[in-house]
N, C-alpha and C positions, 0 to 999 in steps of 0.2 A: 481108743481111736487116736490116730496121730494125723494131724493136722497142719497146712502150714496157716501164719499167724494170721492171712489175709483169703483166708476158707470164704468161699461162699455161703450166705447167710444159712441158704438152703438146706447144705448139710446139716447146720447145725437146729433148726429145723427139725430135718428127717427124723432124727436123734430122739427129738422130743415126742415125736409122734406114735416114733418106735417104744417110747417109753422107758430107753436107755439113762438120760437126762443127759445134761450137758457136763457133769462133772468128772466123765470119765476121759473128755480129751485132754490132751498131748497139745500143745502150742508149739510147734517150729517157728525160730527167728526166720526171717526174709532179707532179701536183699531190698535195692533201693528201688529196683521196681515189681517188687514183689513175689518175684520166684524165693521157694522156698530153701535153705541152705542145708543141702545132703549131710553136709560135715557136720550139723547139728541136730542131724537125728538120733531118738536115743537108742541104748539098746533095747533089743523086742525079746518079749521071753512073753508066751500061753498068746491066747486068744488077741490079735490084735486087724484092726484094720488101718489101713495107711490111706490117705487119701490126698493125691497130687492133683494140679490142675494142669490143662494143657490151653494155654488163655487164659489168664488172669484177667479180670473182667474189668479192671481198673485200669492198670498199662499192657494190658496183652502180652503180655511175657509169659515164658513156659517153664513151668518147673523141670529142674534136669533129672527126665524120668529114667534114663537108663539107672543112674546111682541112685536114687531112691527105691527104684526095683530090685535093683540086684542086691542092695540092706531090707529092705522088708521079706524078701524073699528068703534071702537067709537066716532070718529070726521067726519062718513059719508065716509071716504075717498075708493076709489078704491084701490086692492094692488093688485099689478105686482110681481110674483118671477120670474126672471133672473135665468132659470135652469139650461143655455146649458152646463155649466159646469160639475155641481154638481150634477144636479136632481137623473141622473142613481143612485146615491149611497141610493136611496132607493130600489134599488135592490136586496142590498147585506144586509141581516140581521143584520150583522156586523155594518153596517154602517148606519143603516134605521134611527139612532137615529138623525144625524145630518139633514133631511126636516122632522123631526116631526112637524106638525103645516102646510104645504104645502097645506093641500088639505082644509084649510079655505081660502085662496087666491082666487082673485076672477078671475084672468088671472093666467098662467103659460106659461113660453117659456122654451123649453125642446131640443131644440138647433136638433132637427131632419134635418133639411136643412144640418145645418155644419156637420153633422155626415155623410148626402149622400154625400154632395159635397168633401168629405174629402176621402170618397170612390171612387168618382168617379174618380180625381185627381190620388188617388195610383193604380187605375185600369189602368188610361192612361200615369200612370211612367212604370207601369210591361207592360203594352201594347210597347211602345215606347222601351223596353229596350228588348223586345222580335225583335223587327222589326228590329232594330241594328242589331240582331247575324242574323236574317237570312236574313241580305239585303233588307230588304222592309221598304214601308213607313205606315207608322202609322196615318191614319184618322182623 
């Protein structure tokens, strides 16, 4: 698995669950905010997965996924984009420029779970803080 050096925990994580272990990543250098540097990828030969982010969850910067697609691609490899950050900002016209190149990827994670559970959490802060004023308890 090839990684840049500022992966989300989670992957590395998943890795472990999966029973992979963590010895089999690949650390890509980054830049100074954190996107990962194409020109430092290595070469890919047999099984490999690449995984970029679109939103660095630190500076919000985006890996430049065209070149890292078009080199994993070319060495067979799988690419993963890490969305849950950043993916919405193909929403916004304004912003569509930064996941140009996304929908060559062969997975995407778009972070919908953290979005509901992040909903659900502030449905049950305003719940709980409704139940306070009127004396009840909150489910």
């Amino acid at each position: 698995m090839i990684v840049g050096e500022e992966v989300h925990p989670t992957v590395l994580k998943a890795l472990g669950l999966l029973g992979l272990g963590r010895d089999r990543i690949v650390r890509v250098p980054v830049d100074g905010q954190g996107r990962m540097l194409a020109s430092a990828l290595p070469a890919i030969s047999g099984p490999t997965i690449v995984v970029a982010q679109a939103g660095n969850l630190n500076t919000g910067a985006f890996d430049p996924l065209p070149a890292i697609i078009a080199h994993a691609h070319a060495g067979g490899a799988w690419v993963h984009v890490d969305g849950a950050f950043g993916l919405w900002a193909g929403a916004v016209p304004a912003l569509a420029h930064h996941v140009a190149g996304v929908e060559q990827a062969d997975s995407v994670g778009d972070g919908c779970a953290q979005v509901a559970q992040r909903a659900v959490r502030q449905r049950d802060r305003a719940g709980q803080a409704m139940a306070r004023r009127c004396g009840r308890r909150w489910r």
